[in-house]
N, C-alpha and C positions, 0 to 999 in steps of 0.2 A: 498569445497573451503577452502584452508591451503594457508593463505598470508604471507610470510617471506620477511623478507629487508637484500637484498646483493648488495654489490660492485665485479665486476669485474676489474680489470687491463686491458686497454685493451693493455697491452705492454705483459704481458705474462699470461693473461688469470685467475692469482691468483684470485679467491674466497673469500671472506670475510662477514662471517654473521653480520651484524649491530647490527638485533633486530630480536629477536623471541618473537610475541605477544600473548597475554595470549587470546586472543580473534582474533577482527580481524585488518585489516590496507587497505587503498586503496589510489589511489591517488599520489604515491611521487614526490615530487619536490625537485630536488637541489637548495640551497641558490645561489646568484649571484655571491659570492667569493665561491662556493665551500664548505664551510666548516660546514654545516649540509645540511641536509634532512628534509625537512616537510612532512606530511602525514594526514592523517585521519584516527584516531582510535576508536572502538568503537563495541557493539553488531549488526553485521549486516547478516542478513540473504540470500542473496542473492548478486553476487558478478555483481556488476554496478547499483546496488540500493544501495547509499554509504549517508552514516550520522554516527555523535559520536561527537569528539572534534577534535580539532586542534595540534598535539605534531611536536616538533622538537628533534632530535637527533645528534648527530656528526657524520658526514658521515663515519670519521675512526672506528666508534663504540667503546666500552669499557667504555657508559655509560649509565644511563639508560633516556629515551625521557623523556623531559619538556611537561605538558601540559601548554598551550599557554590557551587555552577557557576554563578554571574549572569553572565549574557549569551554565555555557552559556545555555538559555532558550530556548534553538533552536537550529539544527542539521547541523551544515558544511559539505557542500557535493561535495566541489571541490574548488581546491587554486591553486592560482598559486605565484612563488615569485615575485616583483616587483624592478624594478632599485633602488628604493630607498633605499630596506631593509626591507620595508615592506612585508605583504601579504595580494594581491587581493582573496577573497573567495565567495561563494556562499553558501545559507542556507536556509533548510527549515523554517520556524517559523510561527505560528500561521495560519497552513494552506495554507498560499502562501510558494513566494521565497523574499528572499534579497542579494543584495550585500554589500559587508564590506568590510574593508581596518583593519586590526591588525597591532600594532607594537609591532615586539617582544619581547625587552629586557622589557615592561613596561606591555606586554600582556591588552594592550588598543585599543577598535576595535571602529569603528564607521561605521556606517549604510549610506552608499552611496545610496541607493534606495531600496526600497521595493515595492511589488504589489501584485495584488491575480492574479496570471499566474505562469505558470510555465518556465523555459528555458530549450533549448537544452538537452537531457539527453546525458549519456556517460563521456567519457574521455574528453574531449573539451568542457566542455560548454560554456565559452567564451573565444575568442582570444583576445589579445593583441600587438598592435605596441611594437615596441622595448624599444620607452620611457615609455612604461606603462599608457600614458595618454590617450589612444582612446582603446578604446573594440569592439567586434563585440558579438552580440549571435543573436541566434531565438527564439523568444518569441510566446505564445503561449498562450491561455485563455479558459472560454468558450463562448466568444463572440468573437475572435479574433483569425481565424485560422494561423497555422504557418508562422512564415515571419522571416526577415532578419532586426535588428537593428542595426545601431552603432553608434557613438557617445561620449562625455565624459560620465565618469559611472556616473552622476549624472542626464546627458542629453540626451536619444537615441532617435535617428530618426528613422522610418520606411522608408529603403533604395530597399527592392521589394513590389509589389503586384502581387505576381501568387495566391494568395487565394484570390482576391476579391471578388472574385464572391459568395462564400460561405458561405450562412447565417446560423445562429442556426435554426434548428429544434424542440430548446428545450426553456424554460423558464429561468426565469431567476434567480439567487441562493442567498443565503444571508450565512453569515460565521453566524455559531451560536455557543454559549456556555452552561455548563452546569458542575454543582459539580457530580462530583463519588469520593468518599474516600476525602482523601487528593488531588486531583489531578480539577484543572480547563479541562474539557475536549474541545475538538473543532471538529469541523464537519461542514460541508456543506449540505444546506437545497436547493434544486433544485426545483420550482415550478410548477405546470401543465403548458402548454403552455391555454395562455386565460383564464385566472385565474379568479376566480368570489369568490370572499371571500364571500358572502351569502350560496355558493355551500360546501357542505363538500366534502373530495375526498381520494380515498385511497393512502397508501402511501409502495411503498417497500423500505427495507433495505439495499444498497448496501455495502459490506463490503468487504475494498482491500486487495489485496494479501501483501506479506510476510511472518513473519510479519514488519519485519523492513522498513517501507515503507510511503506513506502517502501518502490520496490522495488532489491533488491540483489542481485547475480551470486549464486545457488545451482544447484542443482542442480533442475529443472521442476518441479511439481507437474503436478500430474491434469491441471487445465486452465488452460493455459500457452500463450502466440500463439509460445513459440520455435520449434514445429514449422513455423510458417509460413515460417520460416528455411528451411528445405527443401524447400521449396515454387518459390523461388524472390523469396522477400520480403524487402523490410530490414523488419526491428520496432523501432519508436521506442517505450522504454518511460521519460517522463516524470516527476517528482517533483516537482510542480506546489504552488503554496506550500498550506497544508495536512500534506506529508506531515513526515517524521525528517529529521533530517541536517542541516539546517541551522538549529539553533536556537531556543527556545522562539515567539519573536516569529514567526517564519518559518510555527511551525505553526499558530499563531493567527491567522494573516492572512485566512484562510477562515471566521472566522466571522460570520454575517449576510451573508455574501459567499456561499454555493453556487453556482457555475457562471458567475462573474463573474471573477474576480481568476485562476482554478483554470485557465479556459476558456482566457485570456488567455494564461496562460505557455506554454499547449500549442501554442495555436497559433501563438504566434512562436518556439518552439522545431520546429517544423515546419518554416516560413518558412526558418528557419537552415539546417536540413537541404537544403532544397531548393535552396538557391543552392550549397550546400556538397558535395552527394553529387550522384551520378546517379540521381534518384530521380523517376520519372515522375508529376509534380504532376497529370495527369489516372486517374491508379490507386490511389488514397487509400483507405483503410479506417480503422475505428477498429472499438475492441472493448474491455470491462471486465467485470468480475464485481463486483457488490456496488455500492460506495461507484462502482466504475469504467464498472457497469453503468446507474445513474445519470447517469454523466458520458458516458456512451456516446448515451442516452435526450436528456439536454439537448442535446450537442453538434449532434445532427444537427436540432433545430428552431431552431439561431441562425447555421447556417450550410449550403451545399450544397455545400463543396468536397469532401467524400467519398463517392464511389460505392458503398461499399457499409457494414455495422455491425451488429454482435454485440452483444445487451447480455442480459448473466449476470444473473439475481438484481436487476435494476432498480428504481429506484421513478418511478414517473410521476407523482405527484400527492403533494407532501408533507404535502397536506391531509388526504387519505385516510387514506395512511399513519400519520399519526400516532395514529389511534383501532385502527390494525389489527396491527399490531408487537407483541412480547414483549417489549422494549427501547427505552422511549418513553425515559426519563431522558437517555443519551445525548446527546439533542438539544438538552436543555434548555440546556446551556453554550454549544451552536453557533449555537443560532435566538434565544436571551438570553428567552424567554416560552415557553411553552406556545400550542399553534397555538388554544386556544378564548380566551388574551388578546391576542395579535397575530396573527391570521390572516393581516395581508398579508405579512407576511416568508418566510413558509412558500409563500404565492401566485407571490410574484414569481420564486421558482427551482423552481417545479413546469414539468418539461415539458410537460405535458396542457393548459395554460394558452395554446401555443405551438403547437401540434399542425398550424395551419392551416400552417403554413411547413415541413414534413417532405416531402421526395421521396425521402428515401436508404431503396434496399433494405435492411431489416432482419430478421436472424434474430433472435428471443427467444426465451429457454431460463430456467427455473427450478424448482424441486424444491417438489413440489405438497405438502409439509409443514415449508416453510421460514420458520421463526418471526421471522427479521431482516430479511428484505424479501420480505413474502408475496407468494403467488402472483397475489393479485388486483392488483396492483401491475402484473404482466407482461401480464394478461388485461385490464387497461383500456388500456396504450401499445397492444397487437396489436389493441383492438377500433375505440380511433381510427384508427391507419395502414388497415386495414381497409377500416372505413367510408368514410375518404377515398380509396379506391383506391390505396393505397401498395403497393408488395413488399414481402409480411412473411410470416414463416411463428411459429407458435407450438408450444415445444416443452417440454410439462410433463413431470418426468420422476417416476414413482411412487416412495413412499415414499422421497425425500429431501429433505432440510434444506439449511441453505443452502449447504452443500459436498455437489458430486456424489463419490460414493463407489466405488457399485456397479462393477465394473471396465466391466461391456456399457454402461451410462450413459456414462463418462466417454470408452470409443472409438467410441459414437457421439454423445458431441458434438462430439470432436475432428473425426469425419470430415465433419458438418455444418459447423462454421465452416469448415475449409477447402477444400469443397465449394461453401461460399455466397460467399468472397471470390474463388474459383477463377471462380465464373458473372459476379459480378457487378463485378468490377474488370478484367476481361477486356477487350483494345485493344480499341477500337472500329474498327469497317471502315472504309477509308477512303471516302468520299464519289467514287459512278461519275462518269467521265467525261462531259462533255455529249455526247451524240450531234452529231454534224457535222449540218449542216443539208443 
């Protein structure tokens, strides 16, 4: 993904580069007279998962873009201009979303509404009347399946109900915190459904893709660990630095860092839990898709405190991978070279490299036409666990990409993760009494 900003003529078609970003840009909007361009710039790894800062530039170019949000605690992920001169935005922060109004020449924003939901993803998250003063979005929770709001941004009403019908399955979550380094971390703590705090209970890891990304209370996708909430699980789902929400700097801290700095916050945000909750520290699990499937793959060769692990769409060898992806560019702002001029950076956070220290059961699952973390990726982590007599099962699924679709694909992967954490985080017997002599 290579994001540049051009003008076109449309009287004869002339071309004009604006801005060539040293990283990336998403999002542009014309000023209301015309005479700049807003955007969103910042470290982002996947194009329509968008966070960084707020910059304006001159649409004629020939200078270089104003940051508008310097040092802003939270990640803007969609703007649009407003009649007045302002700009209407949305941001990740602290876990949820917020909306904000900035004015530019003073670079002074103020927080029209915050919640722990998420909205609409994409290009459009919310619309606007002409005068700026009524919005439209979908709002979304885990108590609050999709719908339609609008209203002024400080007031939405709920204007459909086609999801009423649809209750959670799952528990209910609490936003938690916790120190790694320098950095206040955040994550969401998802409950067993029917919770009996006398009861201890096991708890998996879920860890989202990316990395630039973050996860926030919506409403599940496909394949989602909150059914494990039903199961009888807590689900710790971490925001590990790398992802949104806390700030450009915060989501930079992961670069030349893979599975180092990321690994760290997770697991003292564990740590936390377990001195904090009733959380039986011998029934650990972890699981991610993508960027998380990755971090699912690393996780269990630098450490054995988890019995059992799911890794979606994974990469084992960043070496490999880099000649085998549809989407090399990417990496080039995270790893700072290309892996044929600095091969060891790419070495040092390849799991395959670590392989001899893995004991954790693991299930792997990936879509045997998935262009962003091919299949051979899953088929080299399964053929080491393998070789080395590890519990692993390999599970390719036909004709899909790197999101399972198919509805029979995605209930049975659901029914295999929770099938595999069901076997393999299961109490352990206790140890027979000695027979009397």
């Amino acid at each position: 993904w290579i994001a540049r900003l051009y003008t076109i003529a449309s009287s004869n078609g002339e071309v004009r580069e604006v801005y060539k970003p040293e990283l990336q840009i998403a999002n542009p909007r014309w000023s209301k007279d015309g005479s700049q361009i807003a955007f969103i710039g910042g470290l982002m790894s996947d194009e329509g998962s968008t966070g960084g800062d707020i910059f304006a530039v001159p649409a004629m170019g020939g200078a270089e873009p104003h940051n508008l949000t310097p040092g802003r605690k939270s990640s803007p992920s969609w703007l649009r201009w407003l009649p007045s001169g302002k700009i209407l935005f949305t941001e990740t922060i602290n876990g949820g979303t917020a909306l904000a109004e900035l004015d530019p020449p003073s670079r002074v924003a103020e927080t029209l509404w915050t919640g722990a939901e998420s909205l609409r993803a994409g290009h459009d998250v919310v619309s606007t009347s002409s005068d700026g003063k009524t919005i439209a979005t979908v709002r979304s929770s885990w108590t609050q399946a999709p719908e339609v709001w609008t209203g002024q941004t400080g007031s939405l009403n709920q204007v459909t109900h086609a999801n009423d019908a649809l209750k959670p399955l799952w528990g209910k979550t609490e936003n938690v915190h916790w120190r790694s380094d320098e950095f206040n971390v955040q994550g969401w703590l998802m409950y067993p459904v029917n919770y009996d705090a006398a009861k201890k209970y096991p708890m998996v890891v879920s860890v989202h893709g990316g990395p630039a990304a973050a996860k926030k209370p919506s409403w599940p996708s496909a394949f989602d660990m909150t059914l494990l909430s039903s199961q009888g699980y807590f689900v710790f789902f971490p925001n590990p630095r790398g992802s949104y929400g806390s700030g450009e700097a915060f989501t930079k801290n992961n670069v030349r860092d893979f599975g180092q700095g990321d690994l760290r916050d997770i697991l003292l945000g564990v740590d936390e839990l377990l001195k904090a909750m009733p959380v039986d520290g011998t029934r650990l699990g972890i699981a991610g898709w993508s960027y998380g499937g990755y971090m699912t793959m690393w996780t269990i060769t630098q450490t054995h405190r988890f019995r059992a692990a799911v890794a979606g769409a994974g990469i084992a060898n960043w070496q490999s991978y880099y000649g085998e992806n549809l989407i090399d560019q990417w990496m080039i702002p995270y790893f700072g070279a290309s892996v044929y001029d600095n091969p060891a950076v790419y070495a040092r956070s390849s799991p395959i490299n670590y392989i001899r220290n893995v004991t954790t059961p693991t299930l792997i699952a990936v879509g045997d036409s998935d262009a962003e973390c091919p299949a051979p990726q899953s088929y080299e982590f399964w053929h080491a666990l393998k070789t080395r007599n590890v519990k692993t099962q390999l599970v390719v699924y036909p004709g899909e990409g790197h999101a399972i679709r198919q509805p029979e694909h995605v209930q049975d992967l659901l029914q295999r993760t929770i099938a595999w954490f069901n076997e393999n985080t299961a109490p352990k017997p206790a140890p027979a009494a000695a027979s009397p002599k």
